[in-house]
C-alpha positions in Angstrom: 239.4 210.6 35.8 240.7 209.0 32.6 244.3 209.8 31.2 245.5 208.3 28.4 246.5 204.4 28.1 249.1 205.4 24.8 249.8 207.9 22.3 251.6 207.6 19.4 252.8 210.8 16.9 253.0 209.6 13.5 254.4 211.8 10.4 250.6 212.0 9.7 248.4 211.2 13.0 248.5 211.7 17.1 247.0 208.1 17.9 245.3 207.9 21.3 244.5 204.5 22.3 242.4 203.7 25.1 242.8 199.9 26.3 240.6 198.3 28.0 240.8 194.4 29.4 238.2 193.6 32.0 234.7 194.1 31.9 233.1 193.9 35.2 229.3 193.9 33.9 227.1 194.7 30.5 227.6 198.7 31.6 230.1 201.1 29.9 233.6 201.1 30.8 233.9 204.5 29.3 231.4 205.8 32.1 232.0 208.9 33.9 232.8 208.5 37.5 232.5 211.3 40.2 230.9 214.5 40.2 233.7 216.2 38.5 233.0 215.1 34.9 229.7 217.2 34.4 232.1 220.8 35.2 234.9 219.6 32.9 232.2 218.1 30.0 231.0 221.7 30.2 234.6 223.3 29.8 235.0 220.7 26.5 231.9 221.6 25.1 233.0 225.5 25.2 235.6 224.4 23.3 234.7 221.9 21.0 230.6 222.1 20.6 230.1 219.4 18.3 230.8 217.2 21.9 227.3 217.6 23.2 225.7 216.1 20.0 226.6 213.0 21.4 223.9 211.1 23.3 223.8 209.8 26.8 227.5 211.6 27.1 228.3 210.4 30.4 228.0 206.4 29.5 231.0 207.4 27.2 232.5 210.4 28.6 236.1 208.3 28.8 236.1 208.6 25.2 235.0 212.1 25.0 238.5 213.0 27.0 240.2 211.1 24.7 238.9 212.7 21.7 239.6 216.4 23.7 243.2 215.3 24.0 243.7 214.0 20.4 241.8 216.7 18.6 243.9 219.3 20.9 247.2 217.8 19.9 246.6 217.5 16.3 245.5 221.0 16.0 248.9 222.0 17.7 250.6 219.6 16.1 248.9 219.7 12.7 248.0 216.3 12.1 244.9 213.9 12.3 243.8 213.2 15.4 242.5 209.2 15.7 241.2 206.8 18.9 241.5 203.3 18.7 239.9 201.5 21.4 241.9 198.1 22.5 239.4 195.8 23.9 239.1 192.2 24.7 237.5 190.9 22.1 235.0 188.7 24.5 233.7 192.0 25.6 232.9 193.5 21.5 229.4 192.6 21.8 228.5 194.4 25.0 230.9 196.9 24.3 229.9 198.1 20.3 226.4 199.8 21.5 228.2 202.7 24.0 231.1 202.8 21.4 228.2 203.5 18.3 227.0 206.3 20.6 230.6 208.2 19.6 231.5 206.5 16.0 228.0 207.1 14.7 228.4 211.2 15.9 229.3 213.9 14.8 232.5 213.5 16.3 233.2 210.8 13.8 232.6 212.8 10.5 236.3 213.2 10.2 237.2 209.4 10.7 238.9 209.9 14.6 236.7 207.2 16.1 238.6 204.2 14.4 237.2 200.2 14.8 237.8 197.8 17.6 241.4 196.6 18.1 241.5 193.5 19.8 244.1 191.9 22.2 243.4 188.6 20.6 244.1 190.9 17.4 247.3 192.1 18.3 248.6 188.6 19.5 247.8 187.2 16.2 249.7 189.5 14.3 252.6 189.5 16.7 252.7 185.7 15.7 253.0 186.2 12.5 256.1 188.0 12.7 259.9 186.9 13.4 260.3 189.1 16.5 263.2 189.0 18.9 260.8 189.1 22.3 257.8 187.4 20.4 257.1 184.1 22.7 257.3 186.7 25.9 255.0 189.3 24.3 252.7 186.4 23.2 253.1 184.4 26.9 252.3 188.0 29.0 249.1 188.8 26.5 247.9 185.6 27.3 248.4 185.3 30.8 246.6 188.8 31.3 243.7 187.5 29.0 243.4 184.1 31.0 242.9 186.5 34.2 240.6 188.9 32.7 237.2 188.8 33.8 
């Protein structure tokens, strides 16, 4: 079962981002694992209908959580619900088709589906900024991306 990675409450937006580093094979990372997704994809649907518009749900089903959660804590908290996925930016090209399946729903119309982030993205804006911690930041990112399979 998926949590999520980080959230972050704006004045404006609840930001779920779900990070992922390795990729293991051309499959989704976003999959739905054990038997127990199918009842709760059935609950989410009761709640939010426009979730079983989107095709071939359980390649992406990671996602779909994360767009439960978000959705369900802008509404309470009355502000726009977004999902950024962080990704290793060797894996974009596998991983774009299973992320289209979502961003080119229904569940997009609103904008909550936002583009690709990119750990390589995030280290080259952290170097361009005069941060306190900057060379550790930069030296752990790059570790974990040297490892990453």
């Amino acid at each position: 079962m998926t949590e999520p990675d980080l959230v972050v409450i704006t004045e404006r937006e609840v930001v779920f981002v779900e990070c992922k580093l390795n990729q293991n094979s051309s499959t989704s990372p976003w999959k739905a694992q054990g038997r127990g997704a199918e009842k709760r994809f059935k609950t989410y649907v009761e709640i939010f209908p426009e979730i079983k518009s989107v095709p071939d749900w359980v390649t992406v089903y990671q996602l779909i959580r994360q767009y439960v959660f978000a959705k369900s804590l802008g509404e309470y908290l009355k502000k726009k619900p977004v999902i950024i996925p962080l990704i290793n930016g060797k894996h974009k090209e596998i991983l774009s088709p299973y992320y289209l399946k979502v961003k080119r729903s229904p569940l997009n119309k609103k904008g909550i589906f936002r583009e690709f982030v990119t750990w390589q993205d995030i280290s080259e804006i952290i170097s361009a900024y005069d941060l306190p911690n900057k060379d550790t930041i930069l030296s752990k990112i790059e570790e974990a991306l040297k490892h990453a399979k």
